[in-house]
C-alpha positions as CSV (number, residue, x, y, z in Angstrom):
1,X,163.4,42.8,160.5
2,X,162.8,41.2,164.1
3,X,159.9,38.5,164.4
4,X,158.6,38.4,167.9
5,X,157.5,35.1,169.6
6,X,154.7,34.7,171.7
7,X,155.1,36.8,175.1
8,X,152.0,38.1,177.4
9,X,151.5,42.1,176.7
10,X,149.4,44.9,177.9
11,X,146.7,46.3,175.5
12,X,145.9,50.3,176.6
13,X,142.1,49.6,175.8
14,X,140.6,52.7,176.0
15,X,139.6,53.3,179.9
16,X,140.7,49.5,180.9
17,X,143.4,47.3,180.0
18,X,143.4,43.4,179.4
19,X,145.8,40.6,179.3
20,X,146.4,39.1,175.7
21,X,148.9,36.6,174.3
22,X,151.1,38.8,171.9
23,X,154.6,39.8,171.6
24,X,157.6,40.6,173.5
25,X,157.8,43.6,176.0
26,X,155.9,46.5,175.6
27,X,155.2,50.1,178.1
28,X,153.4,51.7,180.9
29,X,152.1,55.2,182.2
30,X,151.0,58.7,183.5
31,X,151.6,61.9,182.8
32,X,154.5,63.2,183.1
33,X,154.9,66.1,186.4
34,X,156.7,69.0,184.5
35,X,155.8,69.9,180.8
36,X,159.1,71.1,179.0
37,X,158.6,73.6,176.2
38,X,157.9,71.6,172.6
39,X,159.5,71.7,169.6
40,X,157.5,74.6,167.4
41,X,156.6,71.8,164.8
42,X,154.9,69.4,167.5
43,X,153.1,72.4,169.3
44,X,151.8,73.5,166.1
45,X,149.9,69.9,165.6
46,X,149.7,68.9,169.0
47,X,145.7,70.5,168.3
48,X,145.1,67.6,165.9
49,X,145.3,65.0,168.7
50,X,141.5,64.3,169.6
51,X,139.8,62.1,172.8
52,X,137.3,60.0,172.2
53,X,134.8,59.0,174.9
54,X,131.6,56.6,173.9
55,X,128.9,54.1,175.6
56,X,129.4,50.3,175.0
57,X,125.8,49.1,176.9
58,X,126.4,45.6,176.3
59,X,129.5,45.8,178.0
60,X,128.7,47.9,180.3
61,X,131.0,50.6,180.1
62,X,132.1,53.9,179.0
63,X,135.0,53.7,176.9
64,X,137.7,56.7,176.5
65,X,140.9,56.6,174.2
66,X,143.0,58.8,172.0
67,X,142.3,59.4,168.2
68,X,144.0,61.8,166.2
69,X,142.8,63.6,162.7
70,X,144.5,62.7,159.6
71,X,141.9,63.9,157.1
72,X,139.6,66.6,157.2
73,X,136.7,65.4,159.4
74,X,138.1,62.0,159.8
75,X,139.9,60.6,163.0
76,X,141.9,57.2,163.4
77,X,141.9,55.6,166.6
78,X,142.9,51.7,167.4
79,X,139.4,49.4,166.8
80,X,139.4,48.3,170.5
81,X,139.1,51.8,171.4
82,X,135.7,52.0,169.7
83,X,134.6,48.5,170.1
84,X,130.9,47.8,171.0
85,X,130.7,51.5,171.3
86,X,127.1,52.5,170.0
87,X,125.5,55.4,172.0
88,X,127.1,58.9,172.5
89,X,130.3,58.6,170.7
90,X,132.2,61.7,170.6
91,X,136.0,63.4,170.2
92,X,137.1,66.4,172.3
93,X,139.6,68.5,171.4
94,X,142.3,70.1,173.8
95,X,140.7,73.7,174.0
96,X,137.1,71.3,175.9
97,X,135.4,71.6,172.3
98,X,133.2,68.2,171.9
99,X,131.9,66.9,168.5
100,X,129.6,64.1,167.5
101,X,131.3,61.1,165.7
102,X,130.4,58.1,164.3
103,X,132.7,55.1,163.1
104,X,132.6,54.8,159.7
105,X,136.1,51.9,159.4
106,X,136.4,49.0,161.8
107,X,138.9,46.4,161.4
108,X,139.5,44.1,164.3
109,X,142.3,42.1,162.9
110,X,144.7,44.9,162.2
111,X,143.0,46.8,165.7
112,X,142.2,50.4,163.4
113,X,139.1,51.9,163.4
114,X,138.3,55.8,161.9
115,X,135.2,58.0,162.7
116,X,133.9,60.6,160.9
117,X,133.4,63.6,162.8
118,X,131.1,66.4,160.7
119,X,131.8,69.5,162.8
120,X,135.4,68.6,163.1
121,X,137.6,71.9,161.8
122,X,141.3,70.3,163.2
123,X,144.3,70.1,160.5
124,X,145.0,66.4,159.6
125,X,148.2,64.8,160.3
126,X,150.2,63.0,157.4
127,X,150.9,59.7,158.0
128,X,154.4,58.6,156.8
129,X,156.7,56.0,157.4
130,X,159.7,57.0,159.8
131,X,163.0,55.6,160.7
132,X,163.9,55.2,164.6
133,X,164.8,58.2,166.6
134,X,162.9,60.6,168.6
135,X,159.6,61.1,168.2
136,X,156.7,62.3,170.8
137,X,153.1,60.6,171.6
138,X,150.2,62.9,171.9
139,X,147.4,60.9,174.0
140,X,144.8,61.4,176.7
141,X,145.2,59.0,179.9
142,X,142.6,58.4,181.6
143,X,141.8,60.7,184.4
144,X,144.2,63.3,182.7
145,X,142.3,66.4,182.2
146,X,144.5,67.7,179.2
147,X,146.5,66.5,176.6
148,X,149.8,64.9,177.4
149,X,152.5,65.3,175.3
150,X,155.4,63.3,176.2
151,X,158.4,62.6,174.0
152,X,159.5,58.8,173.2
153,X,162.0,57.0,171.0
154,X,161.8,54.5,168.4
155,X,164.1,51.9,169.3
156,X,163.0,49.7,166.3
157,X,160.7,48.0,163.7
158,X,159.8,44.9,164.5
159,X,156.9,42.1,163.1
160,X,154.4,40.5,165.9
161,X,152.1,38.0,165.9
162,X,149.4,38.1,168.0
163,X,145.3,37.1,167.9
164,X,142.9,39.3,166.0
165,X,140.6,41.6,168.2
166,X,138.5,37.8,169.0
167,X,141.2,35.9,169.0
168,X,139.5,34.5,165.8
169,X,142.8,34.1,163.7
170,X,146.6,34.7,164.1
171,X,147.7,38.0,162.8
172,X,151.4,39.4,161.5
173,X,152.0,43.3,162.1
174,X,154.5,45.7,161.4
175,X,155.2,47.6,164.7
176,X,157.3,50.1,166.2
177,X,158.8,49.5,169.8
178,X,158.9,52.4,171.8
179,X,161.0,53.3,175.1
180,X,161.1,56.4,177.5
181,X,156.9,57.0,177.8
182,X,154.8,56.3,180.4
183,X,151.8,55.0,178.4
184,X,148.6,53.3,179.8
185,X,144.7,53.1,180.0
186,X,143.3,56.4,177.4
187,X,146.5,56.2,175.5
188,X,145.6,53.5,172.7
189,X,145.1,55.7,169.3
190,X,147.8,58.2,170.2
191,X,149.4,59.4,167.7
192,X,153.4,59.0,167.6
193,X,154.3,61.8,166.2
194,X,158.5,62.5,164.8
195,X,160.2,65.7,164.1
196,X,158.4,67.4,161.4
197,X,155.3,66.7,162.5
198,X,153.8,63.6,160.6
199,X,152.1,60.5,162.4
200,X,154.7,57.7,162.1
201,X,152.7,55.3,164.1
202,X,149.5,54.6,166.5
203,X,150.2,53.6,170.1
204,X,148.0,50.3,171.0
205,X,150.1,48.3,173.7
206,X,152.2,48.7,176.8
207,X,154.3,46.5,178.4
208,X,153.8,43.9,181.5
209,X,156.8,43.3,182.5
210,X,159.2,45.9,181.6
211,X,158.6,49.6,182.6
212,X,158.3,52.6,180.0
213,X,158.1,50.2,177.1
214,X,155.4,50.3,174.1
215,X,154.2,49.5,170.7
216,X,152.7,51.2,167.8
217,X,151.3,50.1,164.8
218,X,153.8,51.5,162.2
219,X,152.3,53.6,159.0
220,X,152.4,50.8,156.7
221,X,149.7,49.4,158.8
222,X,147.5,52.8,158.8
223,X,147.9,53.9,155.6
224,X,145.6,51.2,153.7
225,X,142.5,52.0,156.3
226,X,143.4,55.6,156.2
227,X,143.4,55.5,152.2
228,X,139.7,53.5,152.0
229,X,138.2,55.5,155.2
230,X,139.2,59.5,153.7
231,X,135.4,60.1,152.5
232,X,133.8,57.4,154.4
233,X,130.6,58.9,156.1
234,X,128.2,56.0,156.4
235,X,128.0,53.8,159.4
236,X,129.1,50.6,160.2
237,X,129.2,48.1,162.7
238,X,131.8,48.2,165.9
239,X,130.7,44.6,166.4
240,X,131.0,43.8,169.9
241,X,133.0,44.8,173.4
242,X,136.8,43.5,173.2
243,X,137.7,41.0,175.8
């Protein structure tokens, strides 16, 4: 397995984007202009795929991203997404439906956060490790007023380090580096979703300096959250707004 050095990337945080030291390149994006009919498998979950939208006052801003269900009333998202969020935190689903959430997992080191969404009635994902290939991310962009579905390949797995979430302590990952998506601002918690229809990844990063190029964190580093969070209801801290 690849170690990356130390290269500039571009974190998809939600409704803004910021400049961190991380790995090497990563992706941009937008919808794309023509939708081309979806494998049945990837239409049938494509419903599971959730946006979140919240209030961070101390920061100032109202914070959108992409979350996607993998348990029943529970939704994973990346922990910047969420970050400082503490009034009106909710998930919309593709047919306009909006639900009450609250976070109930934050962890800033490995960026994963999951809410717990009550009224929530979506089929969970499965989350399973994936080899590289084809595969499709289901996200929001900002200012997108549907889902986007765009399809993406998996060129390979790789391990970054990079700061924490406060740059309090050097972190090693497991990630996947995509190509062929335009990903950007809204798209961080996307799901990255292969043939068969289970979650081999979350979408967190896009490239600087090379176009249509991205990261997700790979399954490995989902599952343990995912595992502890599956009947979490009570609430906890998102600590404060990521830089």
């Amino acid at each position: 397995m690849m170690r990356w050095l130390w290269w500039p990337i571009l974190l998809a945080l939600g409704g803004c984007s910021i400049m961190i030291p991380f790995s090497p390149r990563p992706i941009r994006a937008s919808a794309p202009a023509g939708a081309a009919a979806l494998p049945p498998e990837i239409a049938r979950v494509k419903q599971s795929a959730v946006r979140f939208s919240g209030q961070a006052p101390a920061c100032f801003k109202r914070i959108e991203g992409t979350g996607f269900v993998y348990a029943p009333q529970r939704v994973m998202t990346a922990a910047h997404v969420v970050a400082g969020v503490t009034r009106s935190a909710s998930v919309t689903t593709d047919d306009g439906e909006e639900y009450p959430a609250r976070v109930v997992a934050f962890d800033p080191i490995v960026d994963i956060a999951v809410l717990y969404v009550p009224d929530l009635s979506v089929p969970p994902l499965i989350i399973a490790d994936a080899p590289p290939g084809h595969a499709y991310v289901l996200a929001y962009p900002v200012g997108a007023e549907r889902e986007v579905v765009q399809p993406i390949k998996i060129d390979r797995d790789v391990q970054g380090v990079a700061p924490d979430l406060y740059e309090k302590r050097k972190v090693t990952k497991e990630v996947l580096e995509l190509s062929g998506a335009d990903i950007g601002p809204g798209s961080s918690g996307a799901p990255l979703v292969v043939p068969g229809g289970r979650v081999a990844g979350m979408v967190f990063a896009s490239s600087t300096d090379a176009p249509n190029r991205g990261y997700a964190l790979a399954a490995v580093e989902l599952l343990p959250i995912a595992n502890d969070a599956r009947n979490a209801t009570r609430p906890v801290s998102t600590q404060r707004c990521a830089k």
